[in-house]
N, C-alpha and C positions, 0 to 999 in steps of 0.2 A: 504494500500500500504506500502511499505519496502522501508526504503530510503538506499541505497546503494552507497559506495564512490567509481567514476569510475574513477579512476587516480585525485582528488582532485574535482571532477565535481560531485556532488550529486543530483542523478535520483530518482524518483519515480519509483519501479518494481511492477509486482500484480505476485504471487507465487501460487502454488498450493495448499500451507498449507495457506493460504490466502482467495481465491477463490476455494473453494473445488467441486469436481468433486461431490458429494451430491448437495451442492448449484447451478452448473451451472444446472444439471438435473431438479431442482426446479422451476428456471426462463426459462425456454424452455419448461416444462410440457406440455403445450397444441400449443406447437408446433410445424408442418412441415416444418423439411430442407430441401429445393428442392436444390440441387448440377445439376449447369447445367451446360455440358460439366465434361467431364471423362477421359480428358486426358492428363494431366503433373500433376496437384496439386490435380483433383476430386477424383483418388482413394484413397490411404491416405487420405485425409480429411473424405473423405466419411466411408471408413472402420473404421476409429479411433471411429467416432462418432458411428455408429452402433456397435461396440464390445464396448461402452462407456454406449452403453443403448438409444440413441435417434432415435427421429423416422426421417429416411433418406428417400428418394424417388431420383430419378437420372434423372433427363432428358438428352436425350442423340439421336442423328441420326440414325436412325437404317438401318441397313444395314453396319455397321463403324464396322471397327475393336474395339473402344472403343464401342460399343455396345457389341460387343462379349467377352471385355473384363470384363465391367460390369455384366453380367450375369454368367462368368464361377467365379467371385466374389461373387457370390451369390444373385444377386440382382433382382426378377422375374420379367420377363413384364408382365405388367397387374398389380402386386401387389408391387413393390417397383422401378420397373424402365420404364419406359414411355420417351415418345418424348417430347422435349424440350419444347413446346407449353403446353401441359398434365400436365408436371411436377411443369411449370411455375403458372398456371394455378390454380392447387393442393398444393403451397407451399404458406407461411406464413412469413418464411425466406426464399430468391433467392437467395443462392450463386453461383454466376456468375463467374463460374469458369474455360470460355472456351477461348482461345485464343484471343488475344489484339484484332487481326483482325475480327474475330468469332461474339464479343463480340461488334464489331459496325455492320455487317451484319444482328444480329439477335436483334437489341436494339428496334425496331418500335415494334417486337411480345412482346419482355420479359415485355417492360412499357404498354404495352395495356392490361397485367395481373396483374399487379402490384395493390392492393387493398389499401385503406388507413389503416394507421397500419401497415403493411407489414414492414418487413428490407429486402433492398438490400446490399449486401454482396459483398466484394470484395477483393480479396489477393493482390492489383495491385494498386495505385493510378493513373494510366495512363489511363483508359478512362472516368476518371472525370476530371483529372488534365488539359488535352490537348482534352477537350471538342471541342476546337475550328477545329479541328482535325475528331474528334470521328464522336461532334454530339451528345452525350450520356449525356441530363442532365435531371438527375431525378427529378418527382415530388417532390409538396412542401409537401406530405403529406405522406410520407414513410422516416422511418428512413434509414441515406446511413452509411453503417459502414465498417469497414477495419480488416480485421486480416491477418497477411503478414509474414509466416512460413520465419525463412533466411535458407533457405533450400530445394532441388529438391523435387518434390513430393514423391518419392522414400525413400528419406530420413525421409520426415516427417510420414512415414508409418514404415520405418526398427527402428528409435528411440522409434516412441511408442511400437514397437516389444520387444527391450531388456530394455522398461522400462526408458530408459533415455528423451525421449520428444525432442521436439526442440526448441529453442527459436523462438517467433514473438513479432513483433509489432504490435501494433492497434491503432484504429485512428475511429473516429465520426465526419465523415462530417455534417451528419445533423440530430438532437435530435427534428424526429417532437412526438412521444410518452412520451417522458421522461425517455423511459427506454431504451435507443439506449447503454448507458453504458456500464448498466449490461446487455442486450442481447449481445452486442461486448466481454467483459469479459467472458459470458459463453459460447460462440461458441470459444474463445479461449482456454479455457480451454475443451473445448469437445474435439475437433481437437488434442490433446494431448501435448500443448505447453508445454515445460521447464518452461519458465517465460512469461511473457508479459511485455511490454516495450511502452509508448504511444510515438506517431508521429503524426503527419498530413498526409493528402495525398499527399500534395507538396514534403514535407521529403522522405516520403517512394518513391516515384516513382524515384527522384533524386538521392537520396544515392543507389538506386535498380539499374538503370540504368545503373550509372557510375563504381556499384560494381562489377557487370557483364562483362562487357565490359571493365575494369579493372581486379583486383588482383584476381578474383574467375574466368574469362574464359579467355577474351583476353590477356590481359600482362601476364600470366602463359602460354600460348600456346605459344605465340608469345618469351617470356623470352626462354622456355624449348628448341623451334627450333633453338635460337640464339648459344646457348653454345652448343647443339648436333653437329651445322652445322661447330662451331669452332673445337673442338673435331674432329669431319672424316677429316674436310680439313688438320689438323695436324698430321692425321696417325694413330687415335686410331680405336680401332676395330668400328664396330656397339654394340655390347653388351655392352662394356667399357665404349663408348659413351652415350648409354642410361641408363644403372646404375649410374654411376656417375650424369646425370640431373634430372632423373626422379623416376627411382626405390627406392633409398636412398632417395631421398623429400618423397616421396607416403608410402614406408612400414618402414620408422623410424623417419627420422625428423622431419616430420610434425608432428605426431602424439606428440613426445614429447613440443613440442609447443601448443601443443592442449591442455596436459596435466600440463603443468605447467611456459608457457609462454618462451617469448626468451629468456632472459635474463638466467633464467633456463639449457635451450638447448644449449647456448654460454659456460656456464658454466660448460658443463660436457661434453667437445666435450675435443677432442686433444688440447695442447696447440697450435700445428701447423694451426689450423683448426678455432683454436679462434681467434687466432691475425689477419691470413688473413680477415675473415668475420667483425672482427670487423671495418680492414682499410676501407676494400672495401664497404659496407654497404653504409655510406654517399656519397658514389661516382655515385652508381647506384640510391640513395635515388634524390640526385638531378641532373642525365641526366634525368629520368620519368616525372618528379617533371612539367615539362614543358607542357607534353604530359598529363596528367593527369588534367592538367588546361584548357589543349584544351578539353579536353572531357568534362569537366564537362560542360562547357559556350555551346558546343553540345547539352547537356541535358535539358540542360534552357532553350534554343533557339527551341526546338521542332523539332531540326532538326533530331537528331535520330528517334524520333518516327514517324518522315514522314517516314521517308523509312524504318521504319516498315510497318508501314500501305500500304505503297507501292508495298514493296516488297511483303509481306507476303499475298496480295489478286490480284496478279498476278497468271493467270490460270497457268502459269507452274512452278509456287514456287515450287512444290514438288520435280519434275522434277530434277530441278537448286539445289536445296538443298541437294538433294542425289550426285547429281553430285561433289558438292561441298566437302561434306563428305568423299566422295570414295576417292577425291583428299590424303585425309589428311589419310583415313585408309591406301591406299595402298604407301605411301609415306615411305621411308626406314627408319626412324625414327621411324613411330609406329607399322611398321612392327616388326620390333626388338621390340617392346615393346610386342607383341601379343608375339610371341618366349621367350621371358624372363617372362611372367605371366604366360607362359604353365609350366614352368618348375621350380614356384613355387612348392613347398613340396604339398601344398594341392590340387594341381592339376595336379602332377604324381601319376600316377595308382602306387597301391602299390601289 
């Protein structure tokens, strides 16, 4: 491991030149990923490891769109992709990679497969963590281990694409083999991670939850509507409106933050641009600051993940979920935003 200083706080990382993609292939030789469920995190994962060299199998519902999208991925029925039971069944490592909700419906089949020796596989710490909940607690005689991409399935597939990876964490709930470690280390390293980072499963589901529903989805939607809806009520166009909130964050700011932090980005803006951001920062740092303590004592409390579990095995969740969406596509905010991506450069007809 690489000890690395993270703002004065020195972590243990595992790298690639560290854990080499020879080595992980070594410790998995003689065995079957079964990738159950294909649908937000299974194809990436799934794909990285098979162009990685390992041997993948998919369990998946068939008749599902994710069945059909597994197969036009290359993956044959009969010889690498089968029904979740099949697959379950046929694997060695279970990575249990199908929705929160999914993932307690189908937990009586997946542990009734479950062999000794086996790793069960998880990107998620939430249907171990809120057992009480789930229901989902694994035998004592199967390794349970964690590798948790910070990133959409999409991404940990387009990363490994241009060669850059994505970073995850990992985490070893329970070492009944002795080698729960390094099988966790080389399914992360298969999967195409950047670095590896350890955590618990308490950690990851917490800091996931609240990350989400915080600074990566909610407070960025909810932030982006705030200033769009001050902007029109003041007279600005809609395009005006949504460049200035959204287009300028998405195809320049951001990125420069990505590439070499804020402080960086502060510092090669306008002077006009620097002083405002700088005043204001602390001000919106602490109206959040409140909001973001109620979420977290949320997370703890299980209360989020009940109405997960709630909502998301309600027979008209899909229904409701589309409904919910369509609100927010066809909403004059991101309406303008569809209008303003058309008319990016690389998506006018030349």
């Amino acid at each position: 491991m690489a000890k690395i200083d993270f703002g004065g706080v020195v972590e243990d990382v595992v790298t690639r030149s560290e854990f080499s993609l020879e080595k992980a292939r070594e410790v998995l030789k003689n065995e079957t990923i079964a990738i159950l469920g294909y649908g937000v995190q299974g194809p990436g994962q799934a794909l990285n490891m098979k162009d990685n060299g390992f041997n993948v199998i998919i369990g998946q519902r068939k008749g599902t769109s994710s069945w059909d999208k597994a197969m036009s991925d290359g993956f044959e029925p009969g010889k690498a992709l089968f029904s979740i039971e099949e697959a379950a069944r046929r694997g060695t490592v279970l990575q249990n990679l199908l929705s929160d909700a999914g993932q307690v419906s189908t937990w009586p089949v997946i542990k009734s497969f479950l062999n000794e020796g086996d790793a069960l596989y998880f990107s998620h710490g939430f249907a171990v963590v809120y057992k009480d909940q789930t229901h989902i607690i694994p035998p004592d005689n199967v390794d349970v281990i964690l590798v948790a991409p910070k990133g959409s399935g999409r991404t940990v597939r387009t990363n490994f694409l241009d060669g850059s990876g994505i970073n995850s964490s990992y985490a070893v709930f329970q070492d009944y083999t002795g080698r729960a470690t390094e099988r966790t280390l080389a399914l992360g390293i298969a999967i195409g991670s950047g670095y590896l980072f350890p955590t618990t499963f308490e950690k990851e589901v917490y800091s996931d939850l609240t990350g989400e529903r915080g600074v990566l989805m909610g407070c960025l939607s909810g932030v982006m509507e705030a200033q769009y809806q001050v902007l029109r009520k003041n007279g600005h166009s809609p395009s005006e409106a949504f460049n200035e909130t959204v287009e300028e964050l998405t195809q320049s700011l951001i990125r420069l933050v990505a590439e070499n932090g804020m402080d960086w980005m502060f510092g090669n803006c306008s002077t006009t641009a620097q002083r405002g951001a700088l005043d204001w920062s602390p001000r919106f740092r602490d109206a959040v600051r409140p909001v973001f303590d109620e979420l977290y004592a949320s997370v703890i409390s299980g209360k989020e993940t009940r109405r997960v579990l709630e909502a998301n095995s309600a027979p008209d969740y899909r229904e409701k979920l589309q409904k919910e969406l369509d609100e927010i596509k066809n909403s004059e905010m991101w309406k303008a935003g569809a209008a303003v991506r058309s008319l990016r450069p690389e998506n006018q007809k030349k």
